[in-house]
DOBALO-964123 format. One record per residue (C-alpha): residue number from 1; residue in three letters; x, y, z. Coordinates in Angstrom, 3 decimals, padded with zeros to 6 digits. Example, Ala and Ser with C-alpha at 12.3 -4.5 7.8 and 13.67 -1.06 7.14 Angstrom:
% residues 2
<vexgu num="1" residuo="ALA" u="012.300" v="-004.500" w="007.800"/>
<vexgu num="2" residuo="SER" u="013.670" v="-001.060" w="007.140"/>
***
This chain:
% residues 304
<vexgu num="1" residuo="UNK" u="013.443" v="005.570" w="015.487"/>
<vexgu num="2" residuo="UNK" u="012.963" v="005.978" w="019.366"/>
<vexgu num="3" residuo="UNK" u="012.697" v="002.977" w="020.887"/>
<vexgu num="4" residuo="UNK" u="009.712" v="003.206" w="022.824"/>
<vexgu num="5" residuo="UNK" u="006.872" v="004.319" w="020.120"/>
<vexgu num="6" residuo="UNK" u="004.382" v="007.272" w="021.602"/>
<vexgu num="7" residuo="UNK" u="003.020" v="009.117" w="019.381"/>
<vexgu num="8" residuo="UNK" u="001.995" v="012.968" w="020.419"/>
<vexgu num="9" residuo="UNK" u="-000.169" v="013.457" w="017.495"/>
<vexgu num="10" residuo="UNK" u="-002.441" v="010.932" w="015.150"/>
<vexgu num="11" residuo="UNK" u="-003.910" v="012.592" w="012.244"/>
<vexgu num="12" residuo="UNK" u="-006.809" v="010.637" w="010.277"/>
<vexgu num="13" residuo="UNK" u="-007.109" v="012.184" w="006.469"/>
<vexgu num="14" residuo="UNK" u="-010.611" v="010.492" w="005.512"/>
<vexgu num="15" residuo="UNK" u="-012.663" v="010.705" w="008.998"/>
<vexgu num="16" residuo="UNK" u="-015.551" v="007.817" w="007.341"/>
<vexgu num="17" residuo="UNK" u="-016.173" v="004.756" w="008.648"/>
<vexgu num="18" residuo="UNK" u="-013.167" v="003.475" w="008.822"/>
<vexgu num="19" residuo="UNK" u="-011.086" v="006.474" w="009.459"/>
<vexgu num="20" residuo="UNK" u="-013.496" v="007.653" w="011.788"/>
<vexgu num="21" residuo="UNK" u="-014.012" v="004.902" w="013.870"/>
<vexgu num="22" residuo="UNK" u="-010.246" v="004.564" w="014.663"/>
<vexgu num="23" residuo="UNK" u="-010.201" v="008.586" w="015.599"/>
<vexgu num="24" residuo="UNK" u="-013.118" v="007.964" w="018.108"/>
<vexgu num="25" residuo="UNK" u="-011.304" v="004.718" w="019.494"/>
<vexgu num="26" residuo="UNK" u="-008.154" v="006.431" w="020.139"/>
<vexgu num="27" residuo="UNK" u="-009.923" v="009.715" w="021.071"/>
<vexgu num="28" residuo="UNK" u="-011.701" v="007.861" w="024.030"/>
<vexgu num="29" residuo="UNK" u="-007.947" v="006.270" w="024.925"/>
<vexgu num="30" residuo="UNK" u="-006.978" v="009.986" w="025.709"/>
<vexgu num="31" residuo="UNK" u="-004.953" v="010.056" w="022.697"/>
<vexgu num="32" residuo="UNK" u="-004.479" v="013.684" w="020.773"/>
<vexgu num="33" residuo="UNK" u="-006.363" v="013.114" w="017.694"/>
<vexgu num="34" residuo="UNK" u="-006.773" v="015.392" w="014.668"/>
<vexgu num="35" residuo="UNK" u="-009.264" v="014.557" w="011.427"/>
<vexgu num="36" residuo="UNK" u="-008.587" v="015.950" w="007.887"/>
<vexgu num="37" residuo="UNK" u="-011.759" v="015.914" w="006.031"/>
<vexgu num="38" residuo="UNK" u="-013.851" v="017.433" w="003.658"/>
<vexgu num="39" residuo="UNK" u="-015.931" v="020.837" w="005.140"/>
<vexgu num="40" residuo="UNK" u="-019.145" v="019.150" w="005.780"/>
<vexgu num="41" residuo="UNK" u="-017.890" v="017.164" w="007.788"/>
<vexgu num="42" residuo="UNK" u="-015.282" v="018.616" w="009.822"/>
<vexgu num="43" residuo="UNK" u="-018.025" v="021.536" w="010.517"/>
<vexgu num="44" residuo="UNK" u="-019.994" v="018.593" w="011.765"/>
<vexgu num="45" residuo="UNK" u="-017.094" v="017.021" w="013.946"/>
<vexgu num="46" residuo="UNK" u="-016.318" v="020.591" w="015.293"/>
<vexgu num="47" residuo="UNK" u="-020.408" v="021.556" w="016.355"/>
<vexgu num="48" residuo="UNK" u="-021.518" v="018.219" w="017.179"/>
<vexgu num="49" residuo="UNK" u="-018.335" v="015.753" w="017.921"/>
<vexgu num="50" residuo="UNK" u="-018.049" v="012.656" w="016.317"/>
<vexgu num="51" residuo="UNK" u="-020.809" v="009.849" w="017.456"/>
<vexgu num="52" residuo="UNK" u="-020.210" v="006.269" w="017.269"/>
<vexgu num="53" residuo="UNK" u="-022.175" v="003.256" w="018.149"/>
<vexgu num="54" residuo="UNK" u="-020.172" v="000.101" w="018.221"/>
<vexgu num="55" residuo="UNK" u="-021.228" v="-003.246" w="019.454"/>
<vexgu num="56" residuo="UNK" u="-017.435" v="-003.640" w="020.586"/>
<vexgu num="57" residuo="UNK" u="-016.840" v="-000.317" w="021.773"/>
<vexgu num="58" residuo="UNK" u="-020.101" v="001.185" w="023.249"/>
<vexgu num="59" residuo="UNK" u="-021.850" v="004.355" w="022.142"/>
<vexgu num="60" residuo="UNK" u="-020.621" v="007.413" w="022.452"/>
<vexgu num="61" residuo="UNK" u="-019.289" v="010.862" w="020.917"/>
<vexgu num="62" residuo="UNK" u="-015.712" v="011.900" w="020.631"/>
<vexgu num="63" residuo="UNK" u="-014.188" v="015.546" w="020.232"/>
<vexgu num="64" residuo="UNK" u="-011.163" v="015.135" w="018.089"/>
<vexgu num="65" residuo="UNK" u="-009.791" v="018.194" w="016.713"/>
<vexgu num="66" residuo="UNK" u="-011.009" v="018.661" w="013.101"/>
<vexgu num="67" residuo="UNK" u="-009.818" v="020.124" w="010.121"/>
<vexgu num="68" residuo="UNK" u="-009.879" v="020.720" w="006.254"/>
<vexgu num="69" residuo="UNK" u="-006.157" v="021.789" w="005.779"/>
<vexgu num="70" residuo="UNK" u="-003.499" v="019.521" w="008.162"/>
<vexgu num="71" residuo="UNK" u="-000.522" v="022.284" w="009.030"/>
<vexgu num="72" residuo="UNK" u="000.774" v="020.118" w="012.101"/>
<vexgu num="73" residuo="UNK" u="003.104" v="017.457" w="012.163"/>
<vexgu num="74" residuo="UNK" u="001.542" v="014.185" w="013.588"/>
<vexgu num="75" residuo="UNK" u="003.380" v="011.398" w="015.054"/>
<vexgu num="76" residuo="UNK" u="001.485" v="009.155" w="012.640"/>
<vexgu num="77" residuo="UNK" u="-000.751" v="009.456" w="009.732"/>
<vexgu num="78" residuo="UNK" u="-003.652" v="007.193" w="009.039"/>
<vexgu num="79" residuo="UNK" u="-004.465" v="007.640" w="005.333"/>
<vexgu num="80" residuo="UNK" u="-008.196" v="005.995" w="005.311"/>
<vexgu num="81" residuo="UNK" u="-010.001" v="007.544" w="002.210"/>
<vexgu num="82" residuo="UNK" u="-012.189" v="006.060" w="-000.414"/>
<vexgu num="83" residuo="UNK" u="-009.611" v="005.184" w="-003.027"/>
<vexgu num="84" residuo="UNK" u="-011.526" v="007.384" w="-005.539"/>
<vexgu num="85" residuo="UNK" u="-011.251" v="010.367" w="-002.985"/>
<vexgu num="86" residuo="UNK" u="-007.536" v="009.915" w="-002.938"/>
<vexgu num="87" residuo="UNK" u="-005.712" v="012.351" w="-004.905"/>
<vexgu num="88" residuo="UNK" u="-007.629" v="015.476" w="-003.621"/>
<vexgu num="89" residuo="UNK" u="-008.146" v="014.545" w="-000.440"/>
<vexgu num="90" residuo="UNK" u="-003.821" v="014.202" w="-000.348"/>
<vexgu num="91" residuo="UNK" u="-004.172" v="018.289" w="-001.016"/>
<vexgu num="92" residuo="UNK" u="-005.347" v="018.567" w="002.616"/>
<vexgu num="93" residuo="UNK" u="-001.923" v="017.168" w="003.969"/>
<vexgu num="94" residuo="UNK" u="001.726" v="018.954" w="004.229"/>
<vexgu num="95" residuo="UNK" u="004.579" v="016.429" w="003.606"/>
<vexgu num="96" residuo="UNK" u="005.640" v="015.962" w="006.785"/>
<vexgu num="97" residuo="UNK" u="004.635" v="013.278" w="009.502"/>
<vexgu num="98" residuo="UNK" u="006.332" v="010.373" w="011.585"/>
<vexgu num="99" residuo="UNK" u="005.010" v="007.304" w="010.316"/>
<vexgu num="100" residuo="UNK" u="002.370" v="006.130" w="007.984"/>
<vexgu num="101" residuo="UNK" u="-000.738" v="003.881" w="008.020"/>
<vexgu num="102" residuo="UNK" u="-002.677" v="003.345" w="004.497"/>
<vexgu num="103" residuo="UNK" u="-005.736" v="001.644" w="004.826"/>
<vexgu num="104" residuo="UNK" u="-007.652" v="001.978" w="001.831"/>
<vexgu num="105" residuo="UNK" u="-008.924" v="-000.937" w="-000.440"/>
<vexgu num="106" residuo="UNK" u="-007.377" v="-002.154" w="-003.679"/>
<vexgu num="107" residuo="UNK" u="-002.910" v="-001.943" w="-004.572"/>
<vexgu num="108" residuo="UNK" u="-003.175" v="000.774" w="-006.599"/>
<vexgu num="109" residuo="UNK" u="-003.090" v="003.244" w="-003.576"/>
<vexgu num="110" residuo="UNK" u="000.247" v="002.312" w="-002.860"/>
<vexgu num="111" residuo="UNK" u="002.332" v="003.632" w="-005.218"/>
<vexgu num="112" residuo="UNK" u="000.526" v="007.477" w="-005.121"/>
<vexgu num="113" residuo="UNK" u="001.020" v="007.568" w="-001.539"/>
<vexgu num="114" residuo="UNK" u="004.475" v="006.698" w="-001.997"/>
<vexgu num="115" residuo="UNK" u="004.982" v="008.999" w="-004.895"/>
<vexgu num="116" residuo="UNK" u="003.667" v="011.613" w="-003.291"/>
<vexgu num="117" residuo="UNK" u="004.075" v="011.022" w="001.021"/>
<vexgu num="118" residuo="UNK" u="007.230" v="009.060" w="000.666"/>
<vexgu num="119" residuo="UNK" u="008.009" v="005.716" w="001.639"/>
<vexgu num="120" residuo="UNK" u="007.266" v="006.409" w="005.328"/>
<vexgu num="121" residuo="UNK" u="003.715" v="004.696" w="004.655"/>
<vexgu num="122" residuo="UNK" u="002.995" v="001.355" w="005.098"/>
<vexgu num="123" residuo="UNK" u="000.470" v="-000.703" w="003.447"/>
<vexgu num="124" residuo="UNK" u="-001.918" v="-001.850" w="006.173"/>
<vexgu num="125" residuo="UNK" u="-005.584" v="-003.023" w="005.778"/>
<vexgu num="126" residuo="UNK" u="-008.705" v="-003.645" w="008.422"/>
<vexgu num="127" residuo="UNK" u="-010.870" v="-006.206" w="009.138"/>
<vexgu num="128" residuo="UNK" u="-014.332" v="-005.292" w="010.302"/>
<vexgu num="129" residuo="UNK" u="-017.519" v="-003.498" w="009.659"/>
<vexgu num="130" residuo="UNK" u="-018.350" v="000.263" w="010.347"/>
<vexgu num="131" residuo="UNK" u="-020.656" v="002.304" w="008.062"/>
<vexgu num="132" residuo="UNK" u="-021.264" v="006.174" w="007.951"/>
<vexgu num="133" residuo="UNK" u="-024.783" v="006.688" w="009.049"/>
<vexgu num="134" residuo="UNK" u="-024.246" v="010.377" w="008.532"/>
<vexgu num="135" residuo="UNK" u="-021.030" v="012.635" w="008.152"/>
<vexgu num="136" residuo="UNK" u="-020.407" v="012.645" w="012.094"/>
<vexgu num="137" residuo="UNK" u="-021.957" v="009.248" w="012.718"/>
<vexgu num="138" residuo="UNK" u="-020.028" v="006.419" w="012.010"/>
<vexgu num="139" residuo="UNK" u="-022.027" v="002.895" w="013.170"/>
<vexgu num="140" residuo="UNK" u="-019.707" v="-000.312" w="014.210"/>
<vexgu num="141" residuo="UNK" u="-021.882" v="-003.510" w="014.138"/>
<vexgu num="142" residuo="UNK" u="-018.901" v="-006.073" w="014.200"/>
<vexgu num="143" residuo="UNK" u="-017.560" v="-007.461" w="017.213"/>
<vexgu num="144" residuo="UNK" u="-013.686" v="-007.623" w="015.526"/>
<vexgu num="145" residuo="UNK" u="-011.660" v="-004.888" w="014.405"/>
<vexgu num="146" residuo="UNK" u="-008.220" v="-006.225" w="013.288"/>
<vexgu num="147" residuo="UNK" u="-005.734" v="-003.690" w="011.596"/>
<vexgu num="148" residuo="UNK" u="-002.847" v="-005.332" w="009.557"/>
<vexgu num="149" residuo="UNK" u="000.239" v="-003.988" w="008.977"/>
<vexgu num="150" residuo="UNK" u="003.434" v="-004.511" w="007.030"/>
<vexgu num="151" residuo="UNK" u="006.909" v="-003.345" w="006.843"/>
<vexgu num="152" residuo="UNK" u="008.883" v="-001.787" w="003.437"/>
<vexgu num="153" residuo="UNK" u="012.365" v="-000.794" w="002.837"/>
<vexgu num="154" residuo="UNK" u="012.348" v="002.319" w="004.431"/>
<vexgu num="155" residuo="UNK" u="009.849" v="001.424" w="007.857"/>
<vexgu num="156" residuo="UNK" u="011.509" v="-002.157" w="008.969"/>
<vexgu num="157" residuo="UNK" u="009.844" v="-004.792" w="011.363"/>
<vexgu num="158" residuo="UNK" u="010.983" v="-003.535" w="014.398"/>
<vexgu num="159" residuo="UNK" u="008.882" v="-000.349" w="014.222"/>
<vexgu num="160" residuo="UNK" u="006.183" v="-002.142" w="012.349"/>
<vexgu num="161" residuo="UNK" u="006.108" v="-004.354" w="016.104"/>
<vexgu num="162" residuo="UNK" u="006.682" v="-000.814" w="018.055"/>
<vexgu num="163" residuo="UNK" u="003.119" v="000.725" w="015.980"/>
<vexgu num="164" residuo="UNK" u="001.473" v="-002.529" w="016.794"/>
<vexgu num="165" residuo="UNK" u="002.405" v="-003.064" w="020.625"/>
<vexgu num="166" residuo="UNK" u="000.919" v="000.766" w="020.679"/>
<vexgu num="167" residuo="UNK" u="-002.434" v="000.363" w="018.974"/>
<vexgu num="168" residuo="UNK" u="-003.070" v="-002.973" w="021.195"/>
<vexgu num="169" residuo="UNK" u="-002.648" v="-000.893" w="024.082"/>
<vexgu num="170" residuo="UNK" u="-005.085" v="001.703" w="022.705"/>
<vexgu num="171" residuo="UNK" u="-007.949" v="-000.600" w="021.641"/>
<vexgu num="172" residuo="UNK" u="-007.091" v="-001.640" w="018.361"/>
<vexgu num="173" residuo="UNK" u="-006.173" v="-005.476" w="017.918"/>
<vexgu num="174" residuo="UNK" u="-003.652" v="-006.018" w="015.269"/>
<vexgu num="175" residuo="UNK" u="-001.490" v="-008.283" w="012.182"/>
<vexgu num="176" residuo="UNK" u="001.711" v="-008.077" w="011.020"/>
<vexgu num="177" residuo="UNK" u="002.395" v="-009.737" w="007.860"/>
<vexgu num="178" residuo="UNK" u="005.422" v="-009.925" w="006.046"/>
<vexgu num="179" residuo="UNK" u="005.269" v="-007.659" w="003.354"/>
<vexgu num="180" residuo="UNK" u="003.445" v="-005.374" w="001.300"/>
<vexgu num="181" residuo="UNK" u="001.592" v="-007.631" w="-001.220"/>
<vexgu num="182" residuo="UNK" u="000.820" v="-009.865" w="001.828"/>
<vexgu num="183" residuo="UNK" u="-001.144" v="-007.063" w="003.798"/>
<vexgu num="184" residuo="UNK" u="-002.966" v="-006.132" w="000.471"/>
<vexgu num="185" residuo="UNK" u="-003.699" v="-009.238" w="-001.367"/>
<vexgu num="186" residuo="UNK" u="-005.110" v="-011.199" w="002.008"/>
<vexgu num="187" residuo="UNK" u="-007.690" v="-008.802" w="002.299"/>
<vexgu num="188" residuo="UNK" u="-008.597" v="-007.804" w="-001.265"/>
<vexgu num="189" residuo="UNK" u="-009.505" v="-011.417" w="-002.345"/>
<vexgu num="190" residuo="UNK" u="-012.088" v="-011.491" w="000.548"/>
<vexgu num="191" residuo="UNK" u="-013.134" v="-007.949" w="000.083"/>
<vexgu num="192" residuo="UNK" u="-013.687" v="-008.580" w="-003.857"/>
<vexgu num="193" residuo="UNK" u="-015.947" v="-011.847" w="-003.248"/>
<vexgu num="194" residuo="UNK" u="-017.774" v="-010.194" w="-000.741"/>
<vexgu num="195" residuo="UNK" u="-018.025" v="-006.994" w="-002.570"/>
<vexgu num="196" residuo="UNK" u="-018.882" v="-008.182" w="-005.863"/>
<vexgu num="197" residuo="UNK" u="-021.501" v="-011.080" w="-004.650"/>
<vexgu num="198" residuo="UNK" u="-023.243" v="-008.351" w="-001.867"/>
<vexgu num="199" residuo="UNK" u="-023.253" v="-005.396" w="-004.110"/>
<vexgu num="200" residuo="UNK" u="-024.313" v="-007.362" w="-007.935"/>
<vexgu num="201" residuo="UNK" u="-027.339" v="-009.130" w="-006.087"/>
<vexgu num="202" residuo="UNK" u="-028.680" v="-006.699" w="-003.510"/>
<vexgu num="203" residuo="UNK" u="-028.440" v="-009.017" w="-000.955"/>
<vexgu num="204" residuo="UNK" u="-027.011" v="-009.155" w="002.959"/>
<vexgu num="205" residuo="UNK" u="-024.546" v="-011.741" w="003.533"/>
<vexgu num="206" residuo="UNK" u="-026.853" v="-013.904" w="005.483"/>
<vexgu num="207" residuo="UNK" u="-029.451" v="-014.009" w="002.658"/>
<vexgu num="208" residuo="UNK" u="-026.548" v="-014.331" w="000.212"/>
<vexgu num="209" residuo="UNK" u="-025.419" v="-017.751" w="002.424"/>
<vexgu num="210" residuo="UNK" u="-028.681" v="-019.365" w="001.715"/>
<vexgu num="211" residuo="UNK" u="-028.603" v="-019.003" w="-001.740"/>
<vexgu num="212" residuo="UNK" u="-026.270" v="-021.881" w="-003.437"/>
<vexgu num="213" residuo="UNK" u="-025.993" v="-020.199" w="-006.775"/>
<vexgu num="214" residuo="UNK" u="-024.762" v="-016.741" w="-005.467"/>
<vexgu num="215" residuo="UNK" u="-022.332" v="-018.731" w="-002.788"/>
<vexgu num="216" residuo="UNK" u="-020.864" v="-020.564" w="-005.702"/>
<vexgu num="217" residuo="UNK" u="-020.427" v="-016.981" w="-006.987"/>
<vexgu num="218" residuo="UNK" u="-018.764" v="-016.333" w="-004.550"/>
<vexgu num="219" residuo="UNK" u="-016.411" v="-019.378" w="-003.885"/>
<vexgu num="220" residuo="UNK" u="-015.532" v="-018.933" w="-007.832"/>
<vexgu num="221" residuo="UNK" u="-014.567" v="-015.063" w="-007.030"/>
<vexgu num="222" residuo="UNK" u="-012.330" v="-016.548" w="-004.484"/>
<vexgu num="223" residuo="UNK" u="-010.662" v="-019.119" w="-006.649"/>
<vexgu num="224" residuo="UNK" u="-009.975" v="-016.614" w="-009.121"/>
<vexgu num="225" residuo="UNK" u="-008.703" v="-014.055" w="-006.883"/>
<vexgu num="226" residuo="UNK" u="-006.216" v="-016.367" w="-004.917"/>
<vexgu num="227" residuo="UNK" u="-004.892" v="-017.665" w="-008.530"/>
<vexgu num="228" residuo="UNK" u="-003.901" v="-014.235" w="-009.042"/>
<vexgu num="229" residuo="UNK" u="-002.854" v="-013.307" w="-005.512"/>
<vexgu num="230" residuo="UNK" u="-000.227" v="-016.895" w="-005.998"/>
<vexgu num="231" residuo="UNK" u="000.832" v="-015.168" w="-009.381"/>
<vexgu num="232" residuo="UNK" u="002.024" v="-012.241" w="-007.058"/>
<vexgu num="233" residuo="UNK" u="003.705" v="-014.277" w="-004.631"/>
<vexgu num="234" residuo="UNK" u="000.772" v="-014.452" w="-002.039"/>
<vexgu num="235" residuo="UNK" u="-000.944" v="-017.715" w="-000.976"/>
<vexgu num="236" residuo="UNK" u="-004.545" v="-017.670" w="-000.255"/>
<vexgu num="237" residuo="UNK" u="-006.312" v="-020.779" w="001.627"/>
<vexgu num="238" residuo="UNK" u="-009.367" v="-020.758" w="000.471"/>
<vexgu num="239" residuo="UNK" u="-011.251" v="-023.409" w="003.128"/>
<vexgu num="240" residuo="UNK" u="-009.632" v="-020.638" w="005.594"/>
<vexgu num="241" residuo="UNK" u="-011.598" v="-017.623" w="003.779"/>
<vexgu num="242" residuo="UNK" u="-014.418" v="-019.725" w="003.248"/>
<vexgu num="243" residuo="UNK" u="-014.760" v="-020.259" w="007.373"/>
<vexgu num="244" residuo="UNK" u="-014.084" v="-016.961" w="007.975"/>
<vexgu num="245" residuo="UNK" u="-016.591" v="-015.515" w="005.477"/>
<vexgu num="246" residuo="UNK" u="-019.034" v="-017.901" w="007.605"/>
<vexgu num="247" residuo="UNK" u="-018.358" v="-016.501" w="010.797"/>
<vexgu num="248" residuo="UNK" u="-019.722" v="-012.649" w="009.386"/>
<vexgu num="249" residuo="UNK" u="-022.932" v="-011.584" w="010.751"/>
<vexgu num="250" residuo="UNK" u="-026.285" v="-012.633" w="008.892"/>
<vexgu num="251" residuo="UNK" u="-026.574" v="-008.353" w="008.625"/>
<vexgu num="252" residuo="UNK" u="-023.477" v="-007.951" w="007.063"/>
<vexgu num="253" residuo="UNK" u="-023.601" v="-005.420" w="004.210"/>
<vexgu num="254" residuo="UNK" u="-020.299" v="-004.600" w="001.587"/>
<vexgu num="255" residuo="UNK" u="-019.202" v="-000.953" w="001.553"/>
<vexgu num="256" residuo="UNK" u="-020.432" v="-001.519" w="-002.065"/>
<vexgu num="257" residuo="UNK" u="-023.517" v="-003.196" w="-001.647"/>
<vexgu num="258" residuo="UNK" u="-024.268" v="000.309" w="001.364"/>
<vexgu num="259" residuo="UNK" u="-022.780" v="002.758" w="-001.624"/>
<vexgu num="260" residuo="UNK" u="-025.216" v="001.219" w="-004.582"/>
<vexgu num="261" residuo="UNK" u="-028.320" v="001.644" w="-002.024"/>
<vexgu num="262" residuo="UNK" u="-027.123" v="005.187" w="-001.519"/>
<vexgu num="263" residuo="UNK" u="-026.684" v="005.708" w="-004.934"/>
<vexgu num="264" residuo="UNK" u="-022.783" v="006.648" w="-004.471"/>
<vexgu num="265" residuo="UNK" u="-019.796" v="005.660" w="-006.495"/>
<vexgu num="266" residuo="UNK" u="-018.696" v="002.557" w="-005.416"/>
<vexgu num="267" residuo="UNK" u="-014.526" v="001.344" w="-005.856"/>
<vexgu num="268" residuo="UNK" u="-014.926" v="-000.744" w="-008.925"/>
<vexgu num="269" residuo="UNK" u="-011.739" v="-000.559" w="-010.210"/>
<vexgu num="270" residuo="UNK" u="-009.895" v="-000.589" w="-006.514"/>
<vexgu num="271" residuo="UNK" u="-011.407" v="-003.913" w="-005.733"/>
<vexgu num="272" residuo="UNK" u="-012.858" v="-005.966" w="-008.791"/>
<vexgu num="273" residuo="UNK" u="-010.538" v="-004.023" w="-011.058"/>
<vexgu num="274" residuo="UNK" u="-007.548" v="-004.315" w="-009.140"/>
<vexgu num="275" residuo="UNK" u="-007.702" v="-008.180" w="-009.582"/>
<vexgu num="276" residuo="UNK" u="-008.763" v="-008.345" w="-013.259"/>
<vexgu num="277" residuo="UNK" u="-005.832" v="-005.992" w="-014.410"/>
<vexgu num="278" residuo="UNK" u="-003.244" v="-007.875" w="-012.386"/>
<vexgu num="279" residuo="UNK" u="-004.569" v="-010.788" w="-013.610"/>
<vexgu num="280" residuo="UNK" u="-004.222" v="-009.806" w="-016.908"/>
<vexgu num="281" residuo="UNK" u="-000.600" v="-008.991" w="-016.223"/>
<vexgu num="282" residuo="UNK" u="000.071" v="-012.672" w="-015.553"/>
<vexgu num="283" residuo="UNK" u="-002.254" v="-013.988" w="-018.414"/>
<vexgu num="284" residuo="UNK" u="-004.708" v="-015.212" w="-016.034"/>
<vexgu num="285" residuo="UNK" u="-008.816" v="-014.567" w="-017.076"/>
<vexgu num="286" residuo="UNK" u="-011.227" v="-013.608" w="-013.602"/>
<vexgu num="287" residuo="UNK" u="-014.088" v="-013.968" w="-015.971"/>
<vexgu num="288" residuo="UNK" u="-017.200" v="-014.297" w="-012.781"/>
<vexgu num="289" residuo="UNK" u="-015.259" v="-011.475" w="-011.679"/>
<vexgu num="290" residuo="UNK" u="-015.730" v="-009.420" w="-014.417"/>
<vexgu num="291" residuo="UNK" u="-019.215" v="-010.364" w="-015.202"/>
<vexgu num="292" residuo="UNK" u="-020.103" v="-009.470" w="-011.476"/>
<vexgu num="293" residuo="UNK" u="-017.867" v="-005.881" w="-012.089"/>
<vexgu num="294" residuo="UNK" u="-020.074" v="-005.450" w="-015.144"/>
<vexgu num="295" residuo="UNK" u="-023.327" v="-006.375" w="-013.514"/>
<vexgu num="296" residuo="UNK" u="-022.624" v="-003.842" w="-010.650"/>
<vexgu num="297" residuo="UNK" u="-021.528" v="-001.151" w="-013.330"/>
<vexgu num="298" residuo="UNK" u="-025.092" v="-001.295" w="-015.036"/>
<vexgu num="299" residuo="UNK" u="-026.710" v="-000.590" w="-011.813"/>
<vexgu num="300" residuo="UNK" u="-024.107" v="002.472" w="-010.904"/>
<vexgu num="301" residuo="UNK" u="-025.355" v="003.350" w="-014.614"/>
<vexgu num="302" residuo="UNK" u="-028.893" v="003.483" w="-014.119"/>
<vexgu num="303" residuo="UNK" u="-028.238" v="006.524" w="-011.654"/>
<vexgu num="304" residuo="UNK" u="-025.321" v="008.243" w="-012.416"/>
***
């Protein structure tokens, strides 16, 4: 690798909330971005730009470059789909590309993006809140965005350091943790209690705080979690994720909790599952978990 990282080119396959909110950060840095999405919504990005309202960034609308089928080579790849968009939405990519950014929920993800892209992706992850208010308007209500990244065999630390020094000069604070399982596990046990507890009982996080049983929910989905994430080789302080879940807005809402209002399918087996079947692996029962996965599948049921 070069040794000063600047990349010409950042492509963003999955233009959402997440994906879309780094494209219009790095789109008002001056950087050359280009969004792979579905036809909707690049039509949308093309006619009307991209619009976002951020409490950390300002309001308004970027002009990335859209598209459904990527034919350039980018510099670096984010990879920010819904994990069960994931396999078609890799149709809209060619093969090659610089480096690699995945930052969709769950572990799973890993290994097709490595079967299929190669092991120039790294596992990476995102701390903050941004919602899709329509296809070309992403909304940014949190005050943090924090994107975590981890080196492999293939993409060592130093360039790990080199992608990070350039997205902290482009807006975007970031991590670096030492691996893989790190990157993935530290978020997914916070995700999955805040998930599970927002999405099974309908309520914002600052409504869910006052209510003891639901918060001991919640602590319990964190115990469990962590027991599984230290089976893995990942240790989870729970007082820490407890203090940080207490620092999120009283308005918070879960991707899940926003996809069961809209009636959408929401990533039960990238988050809750993920935990219960590596759990399982290591002989070790997530049963509020489960009952919360199966509570949240009933209401997906009632209108599928």
């Amino acid at each position: 690798m070069v040794k000063s990282f600047n990349p010409q080119l950042i492509a963003i396959l999955g233009p959402g909330a997440i994906g879309g909110l780094i494209a219009a950060i790095l789109w008002k840095q001056g950087v050359d971005v280009i969004a792979v999405g579905t036809k909707r919504t690049v039509d949308l990005i093309n006619k009307e730009g991209l619009k976002l309202d951020s409490v950390k960034y300002g309001r308004f609308t970027a002009h990335p470059k859209a598209t459904t089928q990527l034919t350039q080579t980018p510099d670096l790849l984010f990879v920010s789909t819904k994990s069960t968009n994931l396999k078609s939405s890799l149709n809209s990519l060619k093969d090659k590309f610089g480096l690699g950014v995945a930052l969709l929920n769950g572990l799973s993800h890993m290994d097709i993006l490595r079967q299929t892209l190669g092991p120039k992706v790294i596992a990476g992850s995102i701390l903050t809140e941004s919602y899709r208010q329509s296809s070309n308007e992403i909304v940014h209500p949190s005050k943090a965005t924090v994107v975590g990244l981890a080196p492999n065999e293939e993409v060592g630390m130093s360039e790990v350091k080199q992608i990070s020094t350039w997205l902290n000069g482009h807006g975007i604070q970031t991590k670096i943790y030492a691996n893989d399982k790190e990157v993935l596990w530290k978020k997914l046990c916070r995700l999955n209690a805040l998930a599970c507890t927002t999405a099974a009982s309908g309520m914002k996080l600052g409504d869910l705080r006052k209510n003891s049983d639901w918060m001991e929910s919640l602590l319990k989905c964190l115990k469990e979690a962590a027991s599984v994430a230290q089976a893995e080789g990942v240790s989870i302080n729970i007082e820490e994720e407890i203090a940080r879940v207490n620092k999120i807005g009283v308005n918070f809402k879960s991707s899940m909790l926003r996809d069961i209002e809209n009636k959408k399918t929401p990533e039960l087996e990238a988050i809750p599952g993920a935990i219960i079947d590596a759990g399982s692996k290591h002989g070790i029962s997530c049963p509020v978990i489960s009952d919360l996965k199966n509570q949240i599948k009933r209401k997906v049921k009632a209108y599928a």
